[in-house]
C-alpha positions in Angstrom: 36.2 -5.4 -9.3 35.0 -2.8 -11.1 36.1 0.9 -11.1 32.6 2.2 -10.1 32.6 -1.1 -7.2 35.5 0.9 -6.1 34.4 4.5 -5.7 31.1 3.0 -3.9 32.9 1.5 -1.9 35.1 4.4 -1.0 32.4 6.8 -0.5 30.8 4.2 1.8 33.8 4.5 4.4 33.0 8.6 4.1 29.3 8.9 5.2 29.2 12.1 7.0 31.4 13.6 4.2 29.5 15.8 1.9 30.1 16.1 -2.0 32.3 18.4 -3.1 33.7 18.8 0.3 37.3 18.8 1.2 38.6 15.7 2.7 42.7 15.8 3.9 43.7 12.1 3.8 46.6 10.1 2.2 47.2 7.6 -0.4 48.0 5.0 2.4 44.9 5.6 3.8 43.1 5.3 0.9 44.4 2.0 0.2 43.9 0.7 3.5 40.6 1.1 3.2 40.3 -0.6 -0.1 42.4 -3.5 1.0 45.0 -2.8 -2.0 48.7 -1.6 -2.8 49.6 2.0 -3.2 50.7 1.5 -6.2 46.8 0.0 -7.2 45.5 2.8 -5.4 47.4 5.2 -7.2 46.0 3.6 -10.7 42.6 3.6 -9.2 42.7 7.3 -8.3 43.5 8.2 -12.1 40.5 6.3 -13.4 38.2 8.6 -10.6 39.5 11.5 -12.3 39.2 10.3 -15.6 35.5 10.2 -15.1 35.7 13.3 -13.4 34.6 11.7 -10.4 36.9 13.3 -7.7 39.9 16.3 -7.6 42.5 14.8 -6.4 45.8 17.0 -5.1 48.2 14.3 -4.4 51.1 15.7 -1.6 54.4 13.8 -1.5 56.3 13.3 1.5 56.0 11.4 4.5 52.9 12.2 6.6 51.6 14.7 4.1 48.2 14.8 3.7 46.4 15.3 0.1 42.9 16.7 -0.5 40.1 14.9 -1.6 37.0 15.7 -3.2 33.9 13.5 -4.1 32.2 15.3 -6.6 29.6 12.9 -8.0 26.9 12.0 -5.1 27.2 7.7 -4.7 23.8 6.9 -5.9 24.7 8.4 -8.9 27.1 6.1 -9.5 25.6 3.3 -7.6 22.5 3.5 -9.8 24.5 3.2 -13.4 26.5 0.3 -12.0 22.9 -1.3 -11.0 21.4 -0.4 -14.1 24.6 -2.2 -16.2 24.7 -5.2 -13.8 20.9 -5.7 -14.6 20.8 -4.9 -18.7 23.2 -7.5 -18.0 21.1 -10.3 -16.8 23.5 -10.9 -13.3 21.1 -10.3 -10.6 22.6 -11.7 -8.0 26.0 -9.1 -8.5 22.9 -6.1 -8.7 21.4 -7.6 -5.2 24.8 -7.7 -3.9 25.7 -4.2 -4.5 22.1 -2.7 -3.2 22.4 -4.3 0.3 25.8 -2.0 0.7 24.2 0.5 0.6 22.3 2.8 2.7 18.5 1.8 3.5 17.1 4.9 1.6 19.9 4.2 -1.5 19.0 0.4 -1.3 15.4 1.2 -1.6 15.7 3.7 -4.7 17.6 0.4 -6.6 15.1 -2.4 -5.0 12.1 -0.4 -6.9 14.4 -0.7 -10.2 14.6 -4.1 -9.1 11.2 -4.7 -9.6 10.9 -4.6 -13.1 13.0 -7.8 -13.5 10.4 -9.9 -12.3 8.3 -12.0 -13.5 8.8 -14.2 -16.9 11.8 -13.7 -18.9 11.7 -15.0 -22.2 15.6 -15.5 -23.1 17.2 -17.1 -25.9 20.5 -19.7 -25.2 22.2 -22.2 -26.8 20.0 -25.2 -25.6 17.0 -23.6 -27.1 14.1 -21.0 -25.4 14.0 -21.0 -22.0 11.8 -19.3 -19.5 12.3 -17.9 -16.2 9.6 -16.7 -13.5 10.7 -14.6 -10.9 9.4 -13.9 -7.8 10.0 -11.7 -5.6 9.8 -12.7 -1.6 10.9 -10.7 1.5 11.0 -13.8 4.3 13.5 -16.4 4.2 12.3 -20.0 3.8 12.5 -21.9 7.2 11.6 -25.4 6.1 11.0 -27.3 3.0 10.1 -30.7 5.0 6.4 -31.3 4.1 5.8 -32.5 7.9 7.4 -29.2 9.4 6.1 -26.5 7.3 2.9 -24.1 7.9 4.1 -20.9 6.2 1.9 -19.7 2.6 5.0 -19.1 0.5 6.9 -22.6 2.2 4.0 -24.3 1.0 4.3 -23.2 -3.1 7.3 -24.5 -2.7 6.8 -28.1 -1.3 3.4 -28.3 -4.0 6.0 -28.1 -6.9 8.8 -30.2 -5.5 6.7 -33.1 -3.9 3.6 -35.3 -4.9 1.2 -36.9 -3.1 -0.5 -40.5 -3.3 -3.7 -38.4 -4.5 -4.8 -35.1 -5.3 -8.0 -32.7 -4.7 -10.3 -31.7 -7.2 -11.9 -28.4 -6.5 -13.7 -28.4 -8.9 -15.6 -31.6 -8.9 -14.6 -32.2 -4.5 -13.1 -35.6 -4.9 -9.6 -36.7 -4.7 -8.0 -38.3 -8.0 -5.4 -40.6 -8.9 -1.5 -38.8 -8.7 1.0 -41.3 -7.4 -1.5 -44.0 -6.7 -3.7 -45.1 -9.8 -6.1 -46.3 -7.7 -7.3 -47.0 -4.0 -9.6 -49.2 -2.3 -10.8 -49.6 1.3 -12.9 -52.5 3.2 -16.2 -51.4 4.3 -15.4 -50.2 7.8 -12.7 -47.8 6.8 -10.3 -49.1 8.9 -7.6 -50.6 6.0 -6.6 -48.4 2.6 -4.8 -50.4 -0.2 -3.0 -47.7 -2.5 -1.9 -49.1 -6.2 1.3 -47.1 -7.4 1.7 -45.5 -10.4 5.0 -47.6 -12.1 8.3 -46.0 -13.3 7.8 -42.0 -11.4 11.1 -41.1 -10.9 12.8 -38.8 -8.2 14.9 -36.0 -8.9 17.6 -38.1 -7.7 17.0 -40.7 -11.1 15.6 -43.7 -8.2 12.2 -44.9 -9.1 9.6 -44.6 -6.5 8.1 -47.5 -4.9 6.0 -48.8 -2.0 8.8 -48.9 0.6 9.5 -45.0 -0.1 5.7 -44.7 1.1 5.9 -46.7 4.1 9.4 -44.7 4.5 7.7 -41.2 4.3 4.5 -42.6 6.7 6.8 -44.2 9.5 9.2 -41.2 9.6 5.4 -39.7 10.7 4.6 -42.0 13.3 7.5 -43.4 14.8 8.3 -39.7 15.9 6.3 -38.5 18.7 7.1 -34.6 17.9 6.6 -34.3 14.7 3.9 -31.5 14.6 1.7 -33.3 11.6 1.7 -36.9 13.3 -2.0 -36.3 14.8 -3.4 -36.0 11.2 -2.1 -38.9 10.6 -2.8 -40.6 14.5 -5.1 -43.6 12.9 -2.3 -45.3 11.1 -1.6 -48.1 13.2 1.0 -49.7 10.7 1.7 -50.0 7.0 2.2 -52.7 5.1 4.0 -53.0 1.6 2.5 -55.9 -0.3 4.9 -55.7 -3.6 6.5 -52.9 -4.8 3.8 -51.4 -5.9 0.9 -51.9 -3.5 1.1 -50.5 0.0 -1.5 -51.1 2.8 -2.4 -49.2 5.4 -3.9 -50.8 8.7 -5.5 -47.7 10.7 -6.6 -48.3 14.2 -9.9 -47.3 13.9 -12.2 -46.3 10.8 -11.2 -42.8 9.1 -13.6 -43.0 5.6 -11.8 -39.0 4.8 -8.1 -41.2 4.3 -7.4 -40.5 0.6 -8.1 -36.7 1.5 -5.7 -36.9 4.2 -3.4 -38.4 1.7 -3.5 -35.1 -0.4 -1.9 -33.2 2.2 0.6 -31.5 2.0 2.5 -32.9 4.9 1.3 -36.4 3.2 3.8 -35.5 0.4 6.4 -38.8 -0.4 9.5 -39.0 0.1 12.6 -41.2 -1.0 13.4 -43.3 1.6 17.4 -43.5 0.3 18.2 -39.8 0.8 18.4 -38.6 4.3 16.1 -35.4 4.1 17.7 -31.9 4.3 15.2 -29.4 5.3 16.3 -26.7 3.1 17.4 -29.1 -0.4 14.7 -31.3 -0.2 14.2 -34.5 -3.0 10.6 -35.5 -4.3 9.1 -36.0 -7.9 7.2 -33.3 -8.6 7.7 -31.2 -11.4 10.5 -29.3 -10.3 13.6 -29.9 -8.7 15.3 -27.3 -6.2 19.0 -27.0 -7.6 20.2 -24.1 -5.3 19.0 -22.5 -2.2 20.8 -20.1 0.2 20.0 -16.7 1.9 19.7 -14.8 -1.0 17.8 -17.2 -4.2 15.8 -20.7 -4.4 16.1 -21.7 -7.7 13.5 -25.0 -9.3 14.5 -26.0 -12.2 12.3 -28.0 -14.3 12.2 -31.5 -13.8 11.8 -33.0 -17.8 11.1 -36.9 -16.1 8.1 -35.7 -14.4 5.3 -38.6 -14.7 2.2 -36.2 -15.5 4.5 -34.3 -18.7 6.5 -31.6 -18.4 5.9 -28.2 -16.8 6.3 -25.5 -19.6 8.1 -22.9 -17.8 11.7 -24.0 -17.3 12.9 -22.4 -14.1 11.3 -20.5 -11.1 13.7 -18.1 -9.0 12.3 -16.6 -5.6 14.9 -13.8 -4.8 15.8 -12.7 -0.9 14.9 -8.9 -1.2 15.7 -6.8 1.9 12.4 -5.7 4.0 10.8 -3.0 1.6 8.4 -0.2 3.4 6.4 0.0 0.1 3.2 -1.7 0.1 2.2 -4.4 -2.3 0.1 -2.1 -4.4 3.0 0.2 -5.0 5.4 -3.2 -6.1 2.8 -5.0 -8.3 2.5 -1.2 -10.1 5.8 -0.6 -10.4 6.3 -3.7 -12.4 3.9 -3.0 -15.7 4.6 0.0 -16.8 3.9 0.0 -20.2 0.0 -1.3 -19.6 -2.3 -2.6 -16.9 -2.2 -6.0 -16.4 -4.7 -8.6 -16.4 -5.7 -8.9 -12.9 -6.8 -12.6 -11.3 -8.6 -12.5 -8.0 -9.2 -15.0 -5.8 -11.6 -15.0 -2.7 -9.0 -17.2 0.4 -10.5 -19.2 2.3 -10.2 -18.8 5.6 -9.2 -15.2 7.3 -8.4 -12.9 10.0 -8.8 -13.8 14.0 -8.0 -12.9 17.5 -6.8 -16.1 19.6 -5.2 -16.0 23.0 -2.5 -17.4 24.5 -3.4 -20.1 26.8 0.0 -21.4 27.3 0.4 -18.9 29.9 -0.5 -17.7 33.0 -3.4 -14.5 32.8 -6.7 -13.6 32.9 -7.1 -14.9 29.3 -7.6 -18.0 30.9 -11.1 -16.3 32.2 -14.0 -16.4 29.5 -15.7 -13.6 30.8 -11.9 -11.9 29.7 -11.8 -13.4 26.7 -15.4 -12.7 25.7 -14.7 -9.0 26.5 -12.1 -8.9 24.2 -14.6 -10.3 21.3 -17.1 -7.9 21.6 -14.4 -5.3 21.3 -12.9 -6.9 18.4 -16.8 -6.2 16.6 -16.0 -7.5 13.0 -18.7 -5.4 11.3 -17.2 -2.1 12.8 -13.6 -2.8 12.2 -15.1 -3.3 8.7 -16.4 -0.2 8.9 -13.7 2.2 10.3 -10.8 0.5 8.2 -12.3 -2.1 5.8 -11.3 -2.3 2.4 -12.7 -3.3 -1.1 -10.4 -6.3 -0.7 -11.7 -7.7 2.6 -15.2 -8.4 4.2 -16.7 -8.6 7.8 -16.7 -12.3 9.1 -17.7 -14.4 12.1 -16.6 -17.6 10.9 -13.5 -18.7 9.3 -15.9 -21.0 6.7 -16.3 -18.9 3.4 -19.9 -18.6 2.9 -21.2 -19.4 6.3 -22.5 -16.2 8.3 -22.2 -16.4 12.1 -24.0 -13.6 14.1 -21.8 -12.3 17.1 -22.1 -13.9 20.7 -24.9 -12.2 22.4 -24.4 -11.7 25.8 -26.6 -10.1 28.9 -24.6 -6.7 29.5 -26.2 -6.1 33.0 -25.2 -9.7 34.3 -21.8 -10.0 32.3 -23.3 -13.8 31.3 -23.3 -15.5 28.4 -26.7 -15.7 26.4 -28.0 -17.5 23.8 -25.6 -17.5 21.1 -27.7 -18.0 17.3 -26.1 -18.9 14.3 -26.8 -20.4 11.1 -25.3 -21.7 7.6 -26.3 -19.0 5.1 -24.6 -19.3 1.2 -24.6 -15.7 0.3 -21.6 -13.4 -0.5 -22.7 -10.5 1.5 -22.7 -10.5 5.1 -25.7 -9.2 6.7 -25.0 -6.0 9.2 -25.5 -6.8 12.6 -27.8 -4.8 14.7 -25.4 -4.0 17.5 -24.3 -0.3 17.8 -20.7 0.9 18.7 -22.0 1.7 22.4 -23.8 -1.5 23.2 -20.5 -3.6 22.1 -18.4 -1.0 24.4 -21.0 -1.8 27.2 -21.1 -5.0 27.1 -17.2 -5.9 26.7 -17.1 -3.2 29.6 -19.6 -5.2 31.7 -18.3 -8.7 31.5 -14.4 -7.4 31.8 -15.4 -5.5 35.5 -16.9 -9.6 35.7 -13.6 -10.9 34.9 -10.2 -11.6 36.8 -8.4 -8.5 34.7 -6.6 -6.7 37.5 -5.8 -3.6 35.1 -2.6 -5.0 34.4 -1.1 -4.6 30.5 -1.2 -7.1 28.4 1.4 -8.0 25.2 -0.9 -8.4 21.7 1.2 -10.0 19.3 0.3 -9.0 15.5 1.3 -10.4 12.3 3.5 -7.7 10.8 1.4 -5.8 8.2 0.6 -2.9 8.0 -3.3 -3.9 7.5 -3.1 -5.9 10.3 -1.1 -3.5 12.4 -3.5 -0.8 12.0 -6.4 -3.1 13.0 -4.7 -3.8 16.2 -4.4 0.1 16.5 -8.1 0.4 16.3 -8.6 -2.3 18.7 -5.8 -1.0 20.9 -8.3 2.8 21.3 -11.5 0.7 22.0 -9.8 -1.7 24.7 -8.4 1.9 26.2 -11.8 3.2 26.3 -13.1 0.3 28.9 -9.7 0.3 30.9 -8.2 -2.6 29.0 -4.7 -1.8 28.5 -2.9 -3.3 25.1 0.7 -3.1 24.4 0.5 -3.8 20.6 3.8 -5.9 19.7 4.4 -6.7 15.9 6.1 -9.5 14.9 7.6 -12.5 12.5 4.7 -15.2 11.7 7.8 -17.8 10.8 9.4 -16.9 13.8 6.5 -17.5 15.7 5.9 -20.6 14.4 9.2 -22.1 14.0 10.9 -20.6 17.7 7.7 -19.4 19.4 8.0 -16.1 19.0 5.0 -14.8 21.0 5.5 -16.7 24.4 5.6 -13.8 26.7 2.0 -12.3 24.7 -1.3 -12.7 26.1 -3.4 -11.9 22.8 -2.8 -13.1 19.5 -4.3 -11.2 15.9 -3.1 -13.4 13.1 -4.8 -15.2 9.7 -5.1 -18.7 8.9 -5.7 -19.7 5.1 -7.0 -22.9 3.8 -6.7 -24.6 0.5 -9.6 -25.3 -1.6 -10.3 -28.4 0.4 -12.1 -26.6 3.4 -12.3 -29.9 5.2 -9.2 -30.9 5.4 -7.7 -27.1 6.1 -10.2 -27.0 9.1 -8.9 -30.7 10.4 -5.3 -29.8 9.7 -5.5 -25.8 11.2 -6.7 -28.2 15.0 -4.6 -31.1 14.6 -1.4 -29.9 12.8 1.2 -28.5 15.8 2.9 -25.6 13.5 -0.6 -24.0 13.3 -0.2 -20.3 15.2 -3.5 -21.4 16.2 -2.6 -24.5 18.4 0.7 -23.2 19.0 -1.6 -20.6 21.4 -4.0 -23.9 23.0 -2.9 -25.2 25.8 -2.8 -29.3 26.3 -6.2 -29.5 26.9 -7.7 -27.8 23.9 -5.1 -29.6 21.6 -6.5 -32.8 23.6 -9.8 -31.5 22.6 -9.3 -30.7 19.2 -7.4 -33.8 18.4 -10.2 -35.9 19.4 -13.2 -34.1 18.1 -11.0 -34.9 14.7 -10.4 -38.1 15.1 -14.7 -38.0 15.4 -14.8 -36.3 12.2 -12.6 -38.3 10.1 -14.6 -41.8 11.1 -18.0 -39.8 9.3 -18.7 -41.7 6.0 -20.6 -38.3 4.7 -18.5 -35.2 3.8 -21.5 -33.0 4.5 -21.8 -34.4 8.0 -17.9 -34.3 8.2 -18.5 -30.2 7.7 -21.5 -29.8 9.3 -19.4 -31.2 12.7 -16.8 -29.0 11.9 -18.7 -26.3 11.9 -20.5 -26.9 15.3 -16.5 -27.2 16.5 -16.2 -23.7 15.4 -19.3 -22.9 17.2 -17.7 -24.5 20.0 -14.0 -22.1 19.6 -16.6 -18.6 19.2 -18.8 -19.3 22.0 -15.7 -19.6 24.2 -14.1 -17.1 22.7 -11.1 -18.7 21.8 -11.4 -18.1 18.0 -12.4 -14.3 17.1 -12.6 -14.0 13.4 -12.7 -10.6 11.6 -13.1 -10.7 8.4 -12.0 -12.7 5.1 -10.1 -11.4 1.9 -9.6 -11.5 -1.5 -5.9 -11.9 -2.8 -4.9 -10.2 -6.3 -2.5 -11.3 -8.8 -1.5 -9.6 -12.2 0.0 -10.5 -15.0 0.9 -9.4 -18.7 -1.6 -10.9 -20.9 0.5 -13.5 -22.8 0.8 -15.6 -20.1 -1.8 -18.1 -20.0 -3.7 -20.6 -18.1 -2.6 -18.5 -15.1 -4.9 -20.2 -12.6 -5.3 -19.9 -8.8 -5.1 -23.4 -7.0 -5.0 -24.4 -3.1 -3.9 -21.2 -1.0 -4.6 -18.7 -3.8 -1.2 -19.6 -5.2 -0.6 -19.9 -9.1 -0.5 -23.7 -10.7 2.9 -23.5 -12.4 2.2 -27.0 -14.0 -0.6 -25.1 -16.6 1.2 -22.0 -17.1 2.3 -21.2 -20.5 3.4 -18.0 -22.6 1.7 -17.2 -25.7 4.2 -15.0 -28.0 3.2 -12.4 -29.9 3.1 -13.5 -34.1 6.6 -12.3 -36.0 8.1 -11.6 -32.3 11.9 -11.4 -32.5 13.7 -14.0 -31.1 15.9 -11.8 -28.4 14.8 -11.6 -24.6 11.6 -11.1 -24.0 10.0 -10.1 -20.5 5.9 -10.8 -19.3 5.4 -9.3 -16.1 3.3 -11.1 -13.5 2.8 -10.3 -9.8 2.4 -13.2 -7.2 2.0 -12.1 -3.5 4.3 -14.7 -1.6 5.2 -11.9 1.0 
């Protein structure tokens, strides 16, 4: 340990000691408290007051005590150790020695901290290699492409895994990736897939058909796994050589190859018994470490599609920050202003409730209360920003007017909407007091009994502060909101909002809005139908299964959308508004491209270095929101 390691250490086990204030103690003492000898001790002293930090009046003699003086405050010290530890390239030790120290210390050295993300250029033996980092706050639950739902899980799983086929954006069809080719009979009801031949794992096994039917059975065969109704129409799979696999569905679903792009449709090997946290696939990285403080992919050179250009990804454990985001992504370019990539997400913010328990959400007067108070053009308006926009559908591009209803008779009235492509959202003509009048009719309609309710929010402070807002209109009717903040993952993964009777969270979708919408009602780890009770999943799952048997992807959205309909008019889905998400990075980085959840495609990514740049380290900084 280093001498500094020790005097931070020692200083820790004095908090309420001030510096250059007396402290009688002995050298037995001292040592107990550094787990060492007295004779270490002793040695340990000295190099303090070599560096003049202490005064030290050593008194011999049995039960003597000696004085003591810090006279160098601990951050001082703390920061030149962090600062060495980082020049030095050994993050972990640098994250190690912040989280000892006190929140406001450990904050001052996480914003220095900052600066080593992003891609690091370094020179080694081997050749050039280049490390992103990433920066993430939340530990990763799940890696299993059946379990996960959360944005940042999901990065993960798209690097390490790879589907039979993949989703064009761009164009809106899926294209070969594992499978070369698919065909299906005319009723829709049996898929042949074609294998690509010699894709190896990370593990050095080729893939073949049986590690398809192997990743599809482990679906089917087991009753809780939250993605098995997305994939309810298999009715059993077939492997006609090794590379040829058949799927006989039980009824037609002409939208299978796009269910075969899921992510929860990512292959697995079938001789590897999965582990959640250190999973295997053949994408084009493989995860070499991952514990409660870094995930590490290393590039996988074998992968089938050519290999990824930047070498390793590291996503670092940082303790909870109070800084926002804006304050992090400036911290780390200080020398310029990055290029900045924005990217409208699909999907967005809603209010949901939770029917899984007993309360007067269960009442759609109640419910429809609440959604006039939750008026998405005037939360826009008190505490919008320039990075979010009013919405009453979750469907980018698609304008829903609110629910109208009759605020003398507390009934539902007509409720008009329409698909409109336009990226401005007309105003709605419906003033603050009409909205507070007519939530205030139809809850004095309802079964609320003036009780309080729970509101579980997403932690945020965006979000939080909405709920605020809502929180001061719901007071003004006699609604009474106990606003409760708290972990999305948690949520999902341990049901963290069971005793809550309102929900304010955000769903986002990949590029594929289809599928998102299909997979947001049928997949189990969604917040969303985490909240519906057996007979909206019921519902859900079987207006779905509807969907996926149309032959036209127009009709398949234009049913969707009339589901959504459905969700508004009884006010089980609230939306609020959509948002844009921002990354930044230094300009030699390039191809940086946004693909499904607004997350960067590491397989184009490439640095650019400057002409006559010296060979040493180099860092690019880039900012990627996985918070």
């Amino acid at each position: 340990m280093d001498v500094s390691e020790h005097y931070i250490q020692l200083r820790l086990n004095f908090p309420h000691v001030h510096d250059e204030q007396e402290v009688l103690t002995t050298v037995g003492e001292l040592a107990d408290l550094l787990c060492c000898t007295m004779r270490n001790m002793n040695l340990i002293m000295n190099k303090f007051k070599e560096n003049g930090w202490v005064r030290w009046n050593p008194q011999r003699g049995r039960g003597k005590k000696s004085m003591l003086v810090f006279c160098v405050p601990l951050l001082e010290v703390a920061r030149e150790r962090f600062d060495h530890l980082l020049d030095g390239n050994r993050m972990e030790d640098a994250y190690e020695l912040a989280t000892t120290l006190p929140i406001t210390m450990r904050e001052h050295l996480m914003q220095q901290m900052q600066h080593q993300f992003g891609l690091r250029s370094n020179g080694e033996d081997r050749g050039r290699v280049d490390t992103l980092r990433i920066p993430r706050n939340i530990p990763f639950k799940t890696l299993d492409p059946t379990q996960t739902a959360m944005w940042g899980e999901v990065f993960i799983v798209a690097e390490v895994f790879d589907r039979l086929v993949r989703y064009n954006a761009e164009h809106q069809v899926c294209e070969p990736s594992l499978a070369v080719a698919w065909e299906s009979h005319s009723e829709g009801s049996e898929w042949t897939f074609y294998l690509h031949k010699g894709i190896p794992f990370h593990h050095g096994r080729i893939l073949d058909s049986e590690d398809v039917k192997f990743t599809f059975d482990r679906i089917i065969s087991d009753n809780s796994n939250p993605c098995r109704p997305l994939f309810g129409s298999i009715e059993r799979i077939e492997t006609l050589d090794e590379l040829t696999v058949r799927f006989v569905l039980n009824k037609p679903n002409f939208m299978f190859p796009d269910l075969m792009s899921s992510m929860s449709a990512s292959i697995l090997p079938r001789d590897v018994e999965m582990n959640p946290l250190h999973p295997i696939g053949t994408g084009p990285y493989r995860l070499t470490r991952h514990d409660s403080k870094l995930l590490v992919l290393e590039v996988f050179p074998s992968y089938f599609r050519g290999r990824a250009y930047i070498d390793r990804v590291e996503i670092w454990q940082l303790p909870h920050s109070g800084r926002v985001e804006s304050v992090i992504k400036h911290n780390i370019f200080p020398d310029a202003e990055p290029r900045a990539v924005q990217h409208e997400m699909q999907g967005g913010m809603y209010m949901t409730f939770n029917m899984q328990k007993e309360g007067p959400q269960h009442d759609v007067n109640f419910r429809r209360a609440v959604q006039q108070l939750l008026n998405a053009q005037e939360l826009s308006q008190a505490l919008g920003s320039t990075n979010t926009q009013a919405a009453y559908s979750l469907i980018r591009g698609r304008v829903q007017q609110p629910l109208k209803v009759d605020s003398d008779q507390g009934e539902p009235g007509k409720q008009q909407s329409e698909q409109i492509e336009c990226s401005v959202t007309p105003v709605p003509d419906l003033s603050v007091e009409t909205s507070l009048a007519r939530a205030s009719a139809l809850l004095r309609h309802s079964s609320y009994q003036g009780q309080s309710l729970s509101l579980w929010v997403e932690e945020g402070e965006k979000m939080e502060t909405d709920m605020v807002w809502f929180a001061e209109r719901c007071k003004q009717i006699g609604l009474h909101i106990n606003i409760m903040p708290g972990d999305p993952v948690y949520a999902v993964y341990q049901d963290g909002f069971g005793d809550c009777d309102l929900i304010y969270t955000g769903e986002i979708f990949n590029d594929h809005v289809v599928l998102s919408l299909v997979t947001m009602y049928t997949f189990q780890n969604t917040l969303f139908l985490i909240a519906m009770n057996d007979y909206w999943r019921h519902e859900l799952e079987q207006e779905c299964g509807r969907v996926v048997m149309i032959q036209e992807p127009a009709e398949r959205l234009n049913r969707l959308i009339r589901l959504e309909d459905r969700l508004i008019q009884e006010a089980l889905l609230l939306p609020t508004y959509s948002f844009k998400e921002e990354h930044a990075h230094h300009d030699s980085l390039r191809d940086y491209r946004l693909a499904g959840y607004g997350l960067p495609d590491l397989r184009r990514l490439w640095v650019k270095r400057s002409p006559g740049a010296a060979e040493e380290d180099t860092s690019y900084p880039v900012y990627i929101p996985l918070w």
